[in-house]
VEXRO-417615 format. One record per residue (C-alpha): residue number from 0; residue in one letter; chain; x, y, z. Coordinates in pm, 1 decimal. Example, Ala and Ser with C-alpha at 12.3 -4.5 7.8 and 13.67 -1.06 7.14 Angstrom:
+-----+----+----+----------+----------+----------+
:   i : aa : ch :       xx :       yy :       zz :
+-----+----+----+----------+----------+----------+
:   0 :  a :  A :   1230.0 :   -450.0 :    780.0 :
:   1 :  s :  A :   1367.0 :   -106.0 :    714.0 :
+-----+----+----+----------+----------+----------+
END
This chain:
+-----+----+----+----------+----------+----------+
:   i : aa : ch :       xx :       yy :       zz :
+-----+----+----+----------+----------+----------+
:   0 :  x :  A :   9899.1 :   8091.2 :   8492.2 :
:   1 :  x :  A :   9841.6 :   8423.2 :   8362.6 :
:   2 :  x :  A :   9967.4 :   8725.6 :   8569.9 :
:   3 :  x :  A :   9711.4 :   8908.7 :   8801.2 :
:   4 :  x :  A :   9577.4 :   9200.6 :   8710.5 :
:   5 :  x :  A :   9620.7 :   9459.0 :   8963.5 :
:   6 :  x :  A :   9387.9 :   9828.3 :   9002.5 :
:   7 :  x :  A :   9535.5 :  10084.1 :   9227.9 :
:   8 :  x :  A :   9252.8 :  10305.4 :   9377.2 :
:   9 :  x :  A :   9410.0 :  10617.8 :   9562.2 :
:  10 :  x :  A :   9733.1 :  10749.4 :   9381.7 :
:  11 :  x :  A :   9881.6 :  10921.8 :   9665.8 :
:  12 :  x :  A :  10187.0 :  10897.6 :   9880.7 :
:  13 :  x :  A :  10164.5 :  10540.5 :   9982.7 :
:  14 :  x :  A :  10035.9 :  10422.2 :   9672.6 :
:  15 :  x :  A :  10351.6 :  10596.0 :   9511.5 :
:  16 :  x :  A :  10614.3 :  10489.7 :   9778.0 :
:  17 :  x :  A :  10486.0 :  10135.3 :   9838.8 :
:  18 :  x :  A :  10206.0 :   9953.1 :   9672.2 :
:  19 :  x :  A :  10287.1 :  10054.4 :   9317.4 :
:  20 :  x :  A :  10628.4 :   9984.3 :   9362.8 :
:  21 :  x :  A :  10591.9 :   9675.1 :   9525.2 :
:  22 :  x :  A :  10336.6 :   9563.3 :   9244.4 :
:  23 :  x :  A :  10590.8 :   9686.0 :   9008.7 :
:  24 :  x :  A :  10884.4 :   9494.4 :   9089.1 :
:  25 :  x :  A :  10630.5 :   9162.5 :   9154.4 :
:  26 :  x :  A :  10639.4 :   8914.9 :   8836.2 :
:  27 :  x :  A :  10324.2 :   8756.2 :   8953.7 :
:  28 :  x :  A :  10069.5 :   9041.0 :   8892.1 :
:  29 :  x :  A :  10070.0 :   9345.3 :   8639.0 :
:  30 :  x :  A :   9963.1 :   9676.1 :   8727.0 :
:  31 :  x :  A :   9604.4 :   9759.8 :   8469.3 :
:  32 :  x :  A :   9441.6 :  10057.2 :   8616.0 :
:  33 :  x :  A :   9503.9 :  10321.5 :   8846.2 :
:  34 :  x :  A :   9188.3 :  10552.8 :   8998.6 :
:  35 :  x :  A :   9256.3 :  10919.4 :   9188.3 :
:  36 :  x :  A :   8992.2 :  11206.9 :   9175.2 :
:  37 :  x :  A :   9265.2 :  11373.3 :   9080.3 :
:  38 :  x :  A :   9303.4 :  11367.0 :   8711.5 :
:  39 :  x :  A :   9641.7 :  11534.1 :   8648.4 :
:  40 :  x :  A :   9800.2 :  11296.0 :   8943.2 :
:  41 :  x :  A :   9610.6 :  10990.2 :   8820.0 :
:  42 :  x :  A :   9707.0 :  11061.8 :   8437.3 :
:  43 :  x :  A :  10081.2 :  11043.8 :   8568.2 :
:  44 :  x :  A :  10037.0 :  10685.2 :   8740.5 :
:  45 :  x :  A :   9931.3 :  10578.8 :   8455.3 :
:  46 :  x :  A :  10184.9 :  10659.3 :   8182.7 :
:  47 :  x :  A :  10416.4 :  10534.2 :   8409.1 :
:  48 :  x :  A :  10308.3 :  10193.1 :   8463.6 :
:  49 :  x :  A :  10130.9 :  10149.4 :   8122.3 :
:  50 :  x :  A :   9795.5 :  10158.4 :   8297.9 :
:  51 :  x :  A :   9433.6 :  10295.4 :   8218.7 :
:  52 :  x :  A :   9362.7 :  10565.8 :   8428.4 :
:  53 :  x :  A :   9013.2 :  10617.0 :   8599.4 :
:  54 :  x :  A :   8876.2 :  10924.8 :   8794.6 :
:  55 :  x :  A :   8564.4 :  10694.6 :   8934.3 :
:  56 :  x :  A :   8634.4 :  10358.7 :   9115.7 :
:  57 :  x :  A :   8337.6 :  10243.3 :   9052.8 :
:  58 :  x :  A :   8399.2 :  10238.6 :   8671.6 :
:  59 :  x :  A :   8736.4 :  10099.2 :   8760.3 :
:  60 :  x :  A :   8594.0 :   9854.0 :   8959.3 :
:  61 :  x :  A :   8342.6 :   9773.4 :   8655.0 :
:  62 :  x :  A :   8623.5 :   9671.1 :   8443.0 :
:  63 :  x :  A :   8638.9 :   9243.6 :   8439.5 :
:  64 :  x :  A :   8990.5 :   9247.5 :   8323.8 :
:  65 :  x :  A :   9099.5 :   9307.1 :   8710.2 :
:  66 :  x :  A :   9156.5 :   9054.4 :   9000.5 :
:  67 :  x :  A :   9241.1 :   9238.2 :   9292.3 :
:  68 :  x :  A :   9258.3 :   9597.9 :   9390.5 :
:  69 :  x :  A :   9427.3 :   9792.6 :   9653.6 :
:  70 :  x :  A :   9231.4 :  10060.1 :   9843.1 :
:  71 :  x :  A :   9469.5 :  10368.3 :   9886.1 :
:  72 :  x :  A :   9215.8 :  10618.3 :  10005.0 :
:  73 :  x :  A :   9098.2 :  10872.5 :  10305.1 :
:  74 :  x :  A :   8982.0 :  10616.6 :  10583.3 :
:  75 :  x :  A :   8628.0 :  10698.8 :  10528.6 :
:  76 :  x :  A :   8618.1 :  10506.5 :  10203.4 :
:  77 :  x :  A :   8822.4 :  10199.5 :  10264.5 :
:  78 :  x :  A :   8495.4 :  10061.9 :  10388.2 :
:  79 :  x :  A :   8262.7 :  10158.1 :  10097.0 :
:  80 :  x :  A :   8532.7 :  10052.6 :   9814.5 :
:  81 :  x :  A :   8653.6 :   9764.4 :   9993.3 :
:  82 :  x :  A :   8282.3 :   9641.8 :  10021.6 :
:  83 :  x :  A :   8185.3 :   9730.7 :   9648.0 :
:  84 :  x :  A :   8515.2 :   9596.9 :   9514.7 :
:  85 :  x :  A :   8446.0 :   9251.3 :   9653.3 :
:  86 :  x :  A :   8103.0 :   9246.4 :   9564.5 :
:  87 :  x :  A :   8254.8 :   9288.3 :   9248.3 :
:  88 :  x :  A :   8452.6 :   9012.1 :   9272.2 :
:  89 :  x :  A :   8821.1 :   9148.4 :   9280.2 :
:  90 :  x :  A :   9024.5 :   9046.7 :   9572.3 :
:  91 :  x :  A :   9133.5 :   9341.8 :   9825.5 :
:  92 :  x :  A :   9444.6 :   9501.2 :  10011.2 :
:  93 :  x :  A :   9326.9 :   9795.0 :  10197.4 :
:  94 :  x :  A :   9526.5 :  10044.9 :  10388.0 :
:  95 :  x :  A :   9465.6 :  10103.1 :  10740.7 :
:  96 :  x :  A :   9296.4 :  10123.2 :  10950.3 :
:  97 :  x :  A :   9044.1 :   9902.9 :  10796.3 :
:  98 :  x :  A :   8709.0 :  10103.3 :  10854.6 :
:  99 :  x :  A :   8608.2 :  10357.2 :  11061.0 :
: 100 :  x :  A :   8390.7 :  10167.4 :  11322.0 :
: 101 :  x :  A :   8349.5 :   9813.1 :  11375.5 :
: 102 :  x :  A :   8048.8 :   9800.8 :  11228.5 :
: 103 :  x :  A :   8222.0 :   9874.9 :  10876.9 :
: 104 :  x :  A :   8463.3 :   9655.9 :  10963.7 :
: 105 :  x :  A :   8215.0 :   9363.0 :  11020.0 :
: 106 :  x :  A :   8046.9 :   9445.5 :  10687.4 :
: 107 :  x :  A :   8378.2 :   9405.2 :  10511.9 :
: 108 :  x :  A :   8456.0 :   9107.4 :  10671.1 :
: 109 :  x :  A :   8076.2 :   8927.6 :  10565.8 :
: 110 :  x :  A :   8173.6 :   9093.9 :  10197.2 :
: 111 :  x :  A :   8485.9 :   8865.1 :  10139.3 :
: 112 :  x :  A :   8330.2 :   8579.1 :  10294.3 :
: 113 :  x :  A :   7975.4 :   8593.1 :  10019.5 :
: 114 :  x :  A :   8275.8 :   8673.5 :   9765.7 :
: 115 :  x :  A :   8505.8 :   8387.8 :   9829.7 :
: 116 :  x :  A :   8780.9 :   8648.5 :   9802.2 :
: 117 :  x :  A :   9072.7 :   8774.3 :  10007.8 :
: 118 :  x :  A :   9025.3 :   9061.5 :  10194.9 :
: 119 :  x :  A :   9393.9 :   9222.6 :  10383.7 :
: 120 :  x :  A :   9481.2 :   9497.0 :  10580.5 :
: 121 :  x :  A :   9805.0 :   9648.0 :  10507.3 :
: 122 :  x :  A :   9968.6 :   9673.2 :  10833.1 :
: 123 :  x :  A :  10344.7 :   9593.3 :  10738.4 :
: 124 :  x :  A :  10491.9 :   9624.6 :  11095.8 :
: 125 :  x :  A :  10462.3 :   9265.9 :  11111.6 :
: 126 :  x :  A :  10657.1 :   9163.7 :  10831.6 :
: 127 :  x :  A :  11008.9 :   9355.7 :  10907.6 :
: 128 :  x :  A :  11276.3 :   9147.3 :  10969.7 :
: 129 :  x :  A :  11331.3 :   9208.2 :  11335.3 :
: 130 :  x :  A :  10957.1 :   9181.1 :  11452.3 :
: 131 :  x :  A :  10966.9 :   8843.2 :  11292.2 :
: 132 :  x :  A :  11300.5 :   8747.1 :  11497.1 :
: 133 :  x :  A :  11119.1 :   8858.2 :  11835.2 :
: 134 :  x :  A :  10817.2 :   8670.9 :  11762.6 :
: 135 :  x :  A :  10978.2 :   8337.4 :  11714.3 :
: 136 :  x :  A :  11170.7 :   8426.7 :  12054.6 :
: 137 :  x :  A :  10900.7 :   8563.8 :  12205.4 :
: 138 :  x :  A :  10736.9 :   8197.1 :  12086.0 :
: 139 :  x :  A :  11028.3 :   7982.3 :  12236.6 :
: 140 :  x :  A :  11029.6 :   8136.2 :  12572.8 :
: 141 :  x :  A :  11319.2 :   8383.6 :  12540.3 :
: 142 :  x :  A :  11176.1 :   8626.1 :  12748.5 :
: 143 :  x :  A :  11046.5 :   8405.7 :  12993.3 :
: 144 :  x :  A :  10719.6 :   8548.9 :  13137.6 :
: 145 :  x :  A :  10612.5 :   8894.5 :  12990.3 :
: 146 :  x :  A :  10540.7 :   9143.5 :  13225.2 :
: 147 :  x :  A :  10534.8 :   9425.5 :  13052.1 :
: 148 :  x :  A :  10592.9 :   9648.1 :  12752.9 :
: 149 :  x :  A :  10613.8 :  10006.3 :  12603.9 :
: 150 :  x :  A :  10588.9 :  10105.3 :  12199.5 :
: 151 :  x :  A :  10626.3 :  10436.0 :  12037.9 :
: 152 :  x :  A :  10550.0 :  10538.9 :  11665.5 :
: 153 :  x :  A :  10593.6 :  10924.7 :  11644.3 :
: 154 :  x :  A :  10698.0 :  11128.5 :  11329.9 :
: 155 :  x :  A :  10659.0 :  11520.2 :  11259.7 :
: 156 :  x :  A :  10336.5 :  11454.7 :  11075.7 :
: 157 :  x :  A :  10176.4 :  11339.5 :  10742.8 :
: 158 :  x :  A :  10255.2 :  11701.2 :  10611.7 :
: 159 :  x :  A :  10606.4 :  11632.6 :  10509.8 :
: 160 :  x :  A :  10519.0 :  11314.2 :  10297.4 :
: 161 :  x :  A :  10144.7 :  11372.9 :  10185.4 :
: 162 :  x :  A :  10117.0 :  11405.9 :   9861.6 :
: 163 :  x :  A :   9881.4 :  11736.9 :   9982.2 :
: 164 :  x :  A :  10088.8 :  11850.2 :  10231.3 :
: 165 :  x :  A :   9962.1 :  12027.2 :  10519.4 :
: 166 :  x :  A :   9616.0 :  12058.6 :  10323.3 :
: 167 :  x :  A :   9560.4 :  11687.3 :  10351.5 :
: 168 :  x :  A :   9266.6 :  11489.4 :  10426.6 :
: 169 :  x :  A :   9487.1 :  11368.0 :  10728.0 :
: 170 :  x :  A :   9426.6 :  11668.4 :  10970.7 :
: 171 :  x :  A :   9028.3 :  11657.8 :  10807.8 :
: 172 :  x :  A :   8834.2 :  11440.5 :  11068.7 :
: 173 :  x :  A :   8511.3 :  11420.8 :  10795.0 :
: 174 :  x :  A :   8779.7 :  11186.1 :  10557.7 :
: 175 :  x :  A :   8992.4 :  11080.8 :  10823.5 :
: 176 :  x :  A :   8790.6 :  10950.2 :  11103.8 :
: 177 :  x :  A :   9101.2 :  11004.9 :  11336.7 :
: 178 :  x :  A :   9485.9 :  11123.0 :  11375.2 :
: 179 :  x :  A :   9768.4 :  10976.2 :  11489.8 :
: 180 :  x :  A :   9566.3 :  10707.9 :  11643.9 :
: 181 :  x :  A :   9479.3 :  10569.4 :  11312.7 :
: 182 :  x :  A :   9740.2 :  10653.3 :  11105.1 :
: 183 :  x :  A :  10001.7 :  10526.2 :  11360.6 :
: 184 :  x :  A :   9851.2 :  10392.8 :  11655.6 :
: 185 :  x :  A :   9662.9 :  10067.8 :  11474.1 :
: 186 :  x :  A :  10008.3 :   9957.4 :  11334.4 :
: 187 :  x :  A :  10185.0 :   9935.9 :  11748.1 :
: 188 :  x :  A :   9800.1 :   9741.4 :  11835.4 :
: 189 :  x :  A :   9862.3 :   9502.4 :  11520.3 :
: 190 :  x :  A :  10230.4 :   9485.7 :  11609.8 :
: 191 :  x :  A :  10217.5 :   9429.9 :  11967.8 :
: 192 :  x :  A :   9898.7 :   9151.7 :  11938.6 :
: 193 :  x :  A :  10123.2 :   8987.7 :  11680.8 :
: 194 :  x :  A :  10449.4 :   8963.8 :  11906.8 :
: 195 :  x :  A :  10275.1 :   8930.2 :  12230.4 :
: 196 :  x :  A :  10007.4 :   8642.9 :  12059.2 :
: 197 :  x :  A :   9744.1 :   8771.0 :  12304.1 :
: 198 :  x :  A :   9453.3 :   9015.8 :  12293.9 :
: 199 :  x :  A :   9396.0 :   9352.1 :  12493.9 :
: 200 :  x :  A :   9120.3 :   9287.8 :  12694.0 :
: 201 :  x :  A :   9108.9 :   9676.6 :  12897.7 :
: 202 :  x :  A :   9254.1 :  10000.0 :  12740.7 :
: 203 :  x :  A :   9255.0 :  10323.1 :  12940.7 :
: 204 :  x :  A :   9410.1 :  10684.1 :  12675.3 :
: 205 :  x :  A :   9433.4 :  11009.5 :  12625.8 :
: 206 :  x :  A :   9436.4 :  11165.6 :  12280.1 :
: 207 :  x :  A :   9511.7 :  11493.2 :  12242.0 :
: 208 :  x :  A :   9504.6 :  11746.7 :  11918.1 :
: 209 :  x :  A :   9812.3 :  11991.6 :  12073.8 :
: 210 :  x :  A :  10021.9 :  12039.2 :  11779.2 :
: 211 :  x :  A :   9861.2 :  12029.6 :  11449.8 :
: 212 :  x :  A :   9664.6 :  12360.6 :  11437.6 :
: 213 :  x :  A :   9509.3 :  12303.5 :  11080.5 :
: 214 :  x :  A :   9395.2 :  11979.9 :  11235.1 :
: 215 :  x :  A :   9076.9 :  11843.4 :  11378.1 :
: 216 :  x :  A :   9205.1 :  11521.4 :  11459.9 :
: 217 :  x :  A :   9399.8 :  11377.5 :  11753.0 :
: 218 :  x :  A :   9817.2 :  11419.6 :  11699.2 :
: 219 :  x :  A :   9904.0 :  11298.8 :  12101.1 :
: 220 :  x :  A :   9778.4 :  11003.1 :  12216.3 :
: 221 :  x :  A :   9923.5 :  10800.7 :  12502.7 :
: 222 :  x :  A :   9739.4 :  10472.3 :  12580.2 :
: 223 :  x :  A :   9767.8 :  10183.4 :  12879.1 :
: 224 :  x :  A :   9700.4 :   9807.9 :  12752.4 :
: 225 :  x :  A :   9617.1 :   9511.8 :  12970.3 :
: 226 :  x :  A :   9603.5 :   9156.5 :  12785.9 :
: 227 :  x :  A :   9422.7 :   8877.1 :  12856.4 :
: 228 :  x :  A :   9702.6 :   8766.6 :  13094.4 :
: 229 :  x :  A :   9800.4 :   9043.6 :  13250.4 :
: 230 :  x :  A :  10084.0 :   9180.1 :  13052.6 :
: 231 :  x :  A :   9974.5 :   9569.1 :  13086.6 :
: 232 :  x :  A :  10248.5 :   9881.7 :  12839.7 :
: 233 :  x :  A :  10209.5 :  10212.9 :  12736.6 :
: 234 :  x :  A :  10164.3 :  10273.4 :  12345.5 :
: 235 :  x :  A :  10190.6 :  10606.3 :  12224.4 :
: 236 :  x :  A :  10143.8 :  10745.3 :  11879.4 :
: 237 :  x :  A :  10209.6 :  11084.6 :  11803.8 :
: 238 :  x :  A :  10274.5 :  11336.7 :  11488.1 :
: 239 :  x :  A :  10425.8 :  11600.6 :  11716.1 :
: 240 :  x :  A :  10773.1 :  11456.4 :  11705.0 :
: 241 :  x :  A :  10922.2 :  11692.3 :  11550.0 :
: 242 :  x :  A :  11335.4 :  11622.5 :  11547.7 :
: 243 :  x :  A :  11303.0 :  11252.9 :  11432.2 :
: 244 :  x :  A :  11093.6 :  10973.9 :  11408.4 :
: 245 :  x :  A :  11059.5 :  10721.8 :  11687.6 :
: 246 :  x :  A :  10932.2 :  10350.6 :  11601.3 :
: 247 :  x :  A :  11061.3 :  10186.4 :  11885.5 :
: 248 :  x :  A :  10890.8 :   9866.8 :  12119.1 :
: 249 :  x :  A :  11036.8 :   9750.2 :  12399.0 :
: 250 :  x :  A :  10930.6 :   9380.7 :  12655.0 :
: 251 :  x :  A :  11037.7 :   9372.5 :  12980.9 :
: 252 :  x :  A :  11037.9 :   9005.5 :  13096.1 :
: 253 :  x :  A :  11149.3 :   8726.6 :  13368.4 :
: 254 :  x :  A :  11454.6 :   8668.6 :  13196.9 :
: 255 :  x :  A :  11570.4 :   9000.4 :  13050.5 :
: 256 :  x :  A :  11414.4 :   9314.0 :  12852.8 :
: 257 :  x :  A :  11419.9 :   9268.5 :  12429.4 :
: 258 :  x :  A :  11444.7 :   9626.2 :  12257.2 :
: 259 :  x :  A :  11326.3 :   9683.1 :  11918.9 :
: 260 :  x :  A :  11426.9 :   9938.6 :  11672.8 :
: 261 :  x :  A :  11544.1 :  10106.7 :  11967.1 :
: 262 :  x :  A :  11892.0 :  10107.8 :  11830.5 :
: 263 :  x :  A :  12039.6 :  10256.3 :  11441.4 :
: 264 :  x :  A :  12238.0 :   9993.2 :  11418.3 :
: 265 :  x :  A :  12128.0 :   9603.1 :  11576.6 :
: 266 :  x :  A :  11747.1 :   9641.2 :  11538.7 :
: 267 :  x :  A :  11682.7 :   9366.2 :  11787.2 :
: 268 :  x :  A :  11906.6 :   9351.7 :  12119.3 :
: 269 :  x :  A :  11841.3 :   9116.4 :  12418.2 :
: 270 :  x :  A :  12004.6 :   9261.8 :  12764.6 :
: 271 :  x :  A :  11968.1 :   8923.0 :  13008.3 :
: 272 :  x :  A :  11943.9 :   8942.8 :  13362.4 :
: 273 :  x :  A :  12291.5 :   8779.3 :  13406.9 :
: 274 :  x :  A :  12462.6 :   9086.8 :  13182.1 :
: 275 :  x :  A :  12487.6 :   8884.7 :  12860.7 :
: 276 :  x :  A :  12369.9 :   9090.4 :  12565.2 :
: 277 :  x :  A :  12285.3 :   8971.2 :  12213.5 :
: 278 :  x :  A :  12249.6 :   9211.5 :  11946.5 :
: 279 :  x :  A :  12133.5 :   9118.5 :  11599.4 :
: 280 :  x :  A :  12164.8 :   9388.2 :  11262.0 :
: 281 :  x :  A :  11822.3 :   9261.8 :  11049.7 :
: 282 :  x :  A :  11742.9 :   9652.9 :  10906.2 :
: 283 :  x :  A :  11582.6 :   9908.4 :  10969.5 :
: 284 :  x :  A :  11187.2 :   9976.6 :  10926.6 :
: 285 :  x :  A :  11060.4 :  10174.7 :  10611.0 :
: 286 :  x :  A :  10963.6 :  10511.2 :  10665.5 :
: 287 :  x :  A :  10720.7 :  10746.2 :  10441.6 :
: 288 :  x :  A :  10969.0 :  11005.3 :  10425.2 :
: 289 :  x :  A :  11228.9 :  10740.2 :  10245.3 :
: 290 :  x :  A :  11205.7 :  10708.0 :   9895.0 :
: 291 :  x :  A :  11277.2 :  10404.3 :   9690.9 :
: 292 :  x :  A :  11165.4 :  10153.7 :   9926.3 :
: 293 :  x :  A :  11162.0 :   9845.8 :   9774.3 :
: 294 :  x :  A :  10970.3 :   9584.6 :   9995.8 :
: 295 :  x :  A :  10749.3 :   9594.0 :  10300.8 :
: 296 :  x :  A :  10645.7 :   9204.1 :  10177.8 :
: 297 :  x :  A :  10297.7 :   9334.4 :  10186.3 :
: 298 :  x :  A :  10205.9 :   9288.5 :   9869.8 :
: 299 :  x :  A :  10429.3 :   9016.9 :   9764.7 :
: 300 :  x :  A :  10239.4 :   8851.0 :  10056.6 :
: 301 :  x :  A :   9907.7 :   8954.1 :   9942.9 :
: 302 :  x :  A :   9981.0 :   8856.9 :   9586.6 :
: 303 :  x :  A :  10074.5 :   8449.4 :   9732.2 :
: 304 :  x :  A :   9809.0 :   8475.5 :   9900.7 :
: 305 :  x :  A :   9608.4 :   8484.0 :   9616.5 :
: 306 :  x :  A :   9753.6 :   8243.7 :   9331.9 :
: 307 :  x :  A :   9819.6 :   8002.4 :   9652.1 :
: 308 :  x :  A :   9496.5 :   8032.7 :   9761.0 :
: 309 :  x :  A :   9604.9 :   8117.6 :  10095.7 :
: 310 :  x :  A :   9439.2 :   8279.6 :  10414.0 :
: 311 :  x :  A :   9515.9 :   8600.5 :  10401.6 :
: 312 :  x :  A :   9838.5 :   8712.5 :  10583.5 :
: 313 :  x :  A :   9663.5 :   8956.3 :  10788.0 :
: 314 :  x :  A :   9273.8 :   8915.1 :  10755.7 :
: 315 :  x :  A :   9005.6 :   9115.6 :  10819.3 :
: 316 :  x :  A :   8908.0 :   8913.8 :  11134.0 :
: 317 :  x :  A :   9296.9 :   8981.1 :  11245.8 :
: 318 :  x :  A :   9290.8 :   9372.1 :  11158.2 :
: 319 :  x :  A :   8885.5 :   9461.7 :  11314.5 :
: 320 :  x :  A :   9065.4 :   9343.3 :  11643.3 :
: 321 :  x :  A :   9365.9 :   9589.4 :  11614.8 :
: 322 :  x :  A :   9113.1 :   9837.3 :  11524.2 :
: 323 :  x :  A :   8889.3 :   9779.0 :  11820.7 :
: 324 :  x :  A :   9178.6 :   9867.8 :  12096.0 :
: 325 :  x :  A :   9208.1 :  10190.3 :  11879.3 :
: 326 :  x :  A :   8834.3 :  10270.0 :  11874.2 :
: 327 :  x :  A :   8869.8 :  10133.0 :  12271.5 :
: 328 :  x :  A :   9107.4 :  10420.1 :  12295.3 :
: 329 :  x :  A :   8865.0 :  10674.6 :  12166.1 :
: 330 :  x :  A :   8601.0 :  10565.7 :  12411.8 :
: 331 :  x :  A :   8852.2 :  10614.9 :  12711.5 :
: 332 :  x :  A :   8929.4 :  10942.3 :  12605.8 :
: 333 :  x :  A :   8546.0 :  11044.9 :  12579.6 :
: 334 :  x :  A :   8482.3 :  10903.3 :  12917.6 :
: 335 :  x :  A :   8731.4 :  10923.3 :  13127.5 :
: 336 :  x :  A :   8718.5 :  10548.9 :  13192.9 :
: 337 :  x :  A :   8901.8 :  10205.5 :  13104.7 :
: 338 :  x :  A :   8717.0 :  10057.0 :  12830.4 :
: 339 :  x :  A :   8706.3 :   9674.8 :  12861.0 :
: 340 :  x :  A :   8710.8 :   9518.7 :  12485.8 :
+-----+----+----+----------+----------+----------+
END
């Protein structure tokens, strides 16, 4: 079979750091066009990987040579591309959060059904080594009965790893939709309805803006779950930070309390209620900040998906109902009440 051809649209930061990179170093697929409005940052992309640079998706999009795109933009046009891009026929990664209401999100969904194509969100959190160990423990019992649970992904801010710096469409609530919430928050909802194998059914938050004054978008948000059975955590997601990122989750069950990333060295460690502790080293999470990371198995997974003709590691379906605590969040916030999903 002849490699996939791959189109890039969005050329910045996690285009650079991750989904060029990964498509780079994947045999499977080869890297054909690359889209940015930017012309001088798009003309760069392409000399390097030996692709044909675009300024307009929808001319890249136009070209029948591609398979499958990734969707690298602002959050207000993952929707819109997504959508066009598999009415055109190419199969589609898109960053998250998927869309920026459910509505969108339902639209893209009906888009790669009428297409036959796969549709994924890119939330990697899943995927890293340790999160995989916990599920299959989480799975066989380990824990015992969850009872509850607390997560935290906070960094100083897209600023110091945008490709535009404090000037980015981040802290712009016209491109972005949302803050911290979306940019961090969605990837703890995925991550903790992936471990936990249940859905929040009642989310109570508040979101803040308190330390990003070029920003109109939340940067402080600290939100209280309930699942379906019970299990009720904290989640908070936050680009005021400022000293060092924190990626941490943390299950406190029947039988002991499992801490993840919680520790530089053994990023899984189980503390049992009769004193025995296991501690396993399986890495460390990428960050944005890191450069020369090599493999979030996001697109290696999207790329199998695709010559396997697999469902898609993380679907649409999947990702709308990690987006829907988020926009659950929102509502709380607005009015002051729990939100039942």
């Amino acid at each position: 079979m002849s490699k996939l051809k791959i189109g890039v649209i969005g050329c910045g930061t996690i285009a650079k750091q991750r989904h060029l990179l990964e498509y780079a170093s994947n045999k499977e697929v080869e890297i054909v066009a690359v889209c940015d409005i930017v012309e001088k940052r798009v003309e760069e992309f392409a000399t390097k990987y030996a692709a044909k640079a675009y300024t307009s998706y929808e001319e890249l999009l136009a070209n029948p040579e591609i398979d499958a795109v990734s969707v690298c933009t602002p959050n207000y046009l993952h929707a819109p591309i997504s959508i066009t891009a598999l009415n055109a026929g190419k199969h589609v990664l898109c960053e998250k959060p998927m869309a920026t209401s459910k509505h969108d999100a339902e639209k893209m969904i009906e888009a790669a059904e009428a297409a036959g194509k796969k549709l994924m969100i890119a939330h990697n959190q899943r995927f890293v080594p340790a999160h995989q160990k916990a599920r299959q423990m989480i799975e066989k019992g380990e824990l015992g009965k969850i009872y509850s649970f607390r997560t935290a992904f906070g960094h100083g801010g897209p600023e110091g790893w945008s490709a535009d710096g404090a000037d980015s469409w981040f802290f712009k609530k016209e491109e972005a939709f949302i803050g911290a919430m979306g940019d961090l928050g969605v990837h703890k909802t995925d991550l903790l309805r992936f471990l936990l194998g249940e859905e929040f059914v009642e989310v109570a938050a508040f979101i803040e803006t308190s330390a990003k004054k070029n920003a109109d978008v939340d940067d402080t948000a600290v939100c209280v779950l309930k699942t379906e059975s019970g299990i009720i955590g904290t989640l908070a997601a936050s680009w005021s930070y400022v000293a060092s990122e924190e990626n941490s989750t943390i299950f406190y069950g029947e039988n002991g309390i499992m801490r993840l990333l919680d520790d530089p060295v053994n990023s899984l460690i189980i503390q049992y209620q009769n004193g025995e502790v296991l501690k396993y080293e399986l890495g460390s999470i990428q960050t944005n900040e890191a450069e020369g990371q090599s493999n979030t198995q996001v697109i290696d997974r999207f790329v199998k998906a695709i010559i396997a003709n697999e469902e898609s590691p993380v679907s649409g379906v999947d990702a709308m109902k990690s987006l829907q605590v988020v926009l659950a969040a929102l509502e709380s916030n607005e009015t002051k009440k729990i939100v039942a999903i």
